[in-house]
C-alpha positions as a printed NumPy array, in Angstrom:
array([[163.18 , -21.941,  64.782],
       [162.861, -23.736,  68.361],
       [159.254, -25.844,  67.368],
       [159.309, -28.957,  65.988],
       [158.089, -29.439,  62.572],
       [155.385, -32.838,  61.699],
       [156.632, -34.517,  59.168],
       [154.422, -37.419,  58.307],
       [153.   , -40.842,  60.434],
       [155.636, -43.374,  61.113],
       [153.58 , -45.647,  58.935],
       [154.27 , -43.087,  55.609],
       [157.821, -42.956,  55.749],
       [159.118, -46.52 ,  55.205],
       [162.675, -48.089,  54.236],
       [164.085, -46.24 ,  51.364],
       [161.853, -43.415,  51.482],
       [161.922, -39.529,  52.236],
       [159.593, -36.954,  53.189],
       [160.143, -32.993,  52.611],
       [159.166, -30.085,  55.345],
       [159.641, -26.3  ,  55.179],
       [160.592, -25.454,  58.828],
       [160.352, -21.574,  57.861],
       [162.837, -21.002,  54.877],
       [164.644, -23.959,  55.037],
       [163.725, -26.955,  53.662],
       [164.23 , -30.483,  55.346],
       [164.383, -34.38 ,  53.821],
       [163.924, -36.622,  56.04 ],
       [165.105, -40.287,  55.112],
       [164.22 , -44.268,  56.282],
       [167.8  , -45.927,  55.995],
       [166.71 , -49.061,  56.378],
       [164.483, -48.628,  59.676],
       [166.573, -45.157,  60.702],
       [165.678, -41.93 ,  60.559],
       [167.978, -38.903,  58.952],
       [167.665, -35.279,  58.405],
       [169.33 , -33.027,  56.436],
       [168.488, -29.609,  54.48 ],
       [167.288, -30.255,  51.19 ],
       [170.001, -28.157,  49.009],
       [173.357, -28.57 ,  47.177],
       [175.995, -26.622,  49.   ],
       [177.385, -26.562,  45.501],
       [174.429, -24.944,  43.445],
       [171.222, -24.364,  45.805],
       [169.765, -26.908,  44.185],
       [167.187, -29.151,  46.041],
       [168.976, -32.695,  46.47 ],
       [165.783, -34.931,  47.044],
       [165.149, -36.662,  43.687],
       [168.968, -37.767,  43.382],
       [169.924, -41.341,  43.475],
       [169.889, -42.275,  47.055],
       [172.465, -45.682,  47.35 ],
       [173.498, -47.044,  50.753],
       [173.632, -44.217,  52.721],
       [175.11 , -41.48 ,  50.255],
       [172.803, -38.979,  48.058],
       [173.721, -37.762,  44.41 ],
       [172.764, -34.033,  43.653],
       [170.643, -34.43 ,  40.174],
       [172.405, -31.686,  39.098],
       [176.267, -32.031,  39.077],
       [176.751, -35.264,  40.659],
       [177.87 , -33.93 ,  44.479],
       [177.208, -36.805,  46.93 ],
       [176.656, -36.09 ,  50.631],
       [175.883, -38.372,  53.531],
       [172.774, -38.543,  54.527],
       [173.736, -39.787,  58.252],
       [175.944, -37.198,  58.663],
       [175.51 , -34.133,  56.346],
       [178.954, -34.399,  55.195],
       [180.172, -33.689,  51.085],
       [181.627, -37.038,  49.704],
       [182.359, -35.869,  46.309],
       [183.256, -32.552,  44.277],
       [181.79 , -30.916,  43.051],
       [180.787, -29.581,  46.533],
       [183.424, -28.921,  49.112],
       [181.182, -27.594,  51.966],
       [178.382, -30.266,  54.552],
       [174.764, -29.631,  54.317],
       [173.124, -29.06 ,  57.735],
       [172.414, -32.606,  59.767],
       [168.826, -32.252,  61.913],
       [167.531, -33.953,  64.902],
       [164.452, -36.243,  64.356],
       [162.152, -37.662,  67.107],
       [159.182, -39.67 ,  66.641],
       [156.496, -39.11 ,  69.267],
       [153.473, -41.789,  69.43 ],
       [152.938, -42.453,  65.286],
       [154.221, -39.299,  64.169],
       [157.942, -38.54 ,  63.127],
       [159.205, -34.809,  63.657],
       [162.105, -32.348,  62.447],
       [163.397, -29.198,  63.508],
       [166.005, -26.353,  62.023],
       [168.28 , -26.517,  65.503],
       [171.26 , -24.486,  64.037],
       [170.216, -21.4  ,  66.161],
       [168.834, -22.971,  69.317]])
């Protein structure tokens, strides 16, 4: 996938918040960390499970299933029981609108 995916308006996304995208199979969260932007896929590298509606705290997410914690700066697995990163994504915002791609085979 080379396009870039809409997300939402700048205005719709505010500190604290995420939004979800499909960009084909793969599903994106995008997060407001206080004022910046973060993308990751939206899956537990432990279980497949979607990690959007965990406990988001500072920067880290908790998988609602088995507790796994990730960063969401960075993609990388904080806690067991995971042991492998979920996939980091650029984001761009162009005039209001914030966007997201799958860039993993660009």
């Amino acid at each position: 996938m080379t396009g870039w995916i809409r997300v939402c308006a700048r205005s719709e996304l505010l500190p604290g918040e995420y939004r979800s995208v499909w960009d084909g199979d793969v599903q994106i969260a995008v997060f407001n960390l206080d004022g910046e932007l973060y993308a990751i896929e939206d899956v537990c590298t432990h279980d497949g499970g979607e990690l959007t509606g965990g406990v988001v705290e500072g920067h880290e997410i908790e998988c609602p299933r088995h507790g796994a914690r990730f960063d969401i700066r960075t993609g990388a697995v904080l806690c067991p029981p995971a042991y492998e990163p979920v996939a980091k994504f650029p984001v761009k915002i162009e005039g209001e609108a914030v966007y997201t791609r799958d860039d993993r085979w660009d």
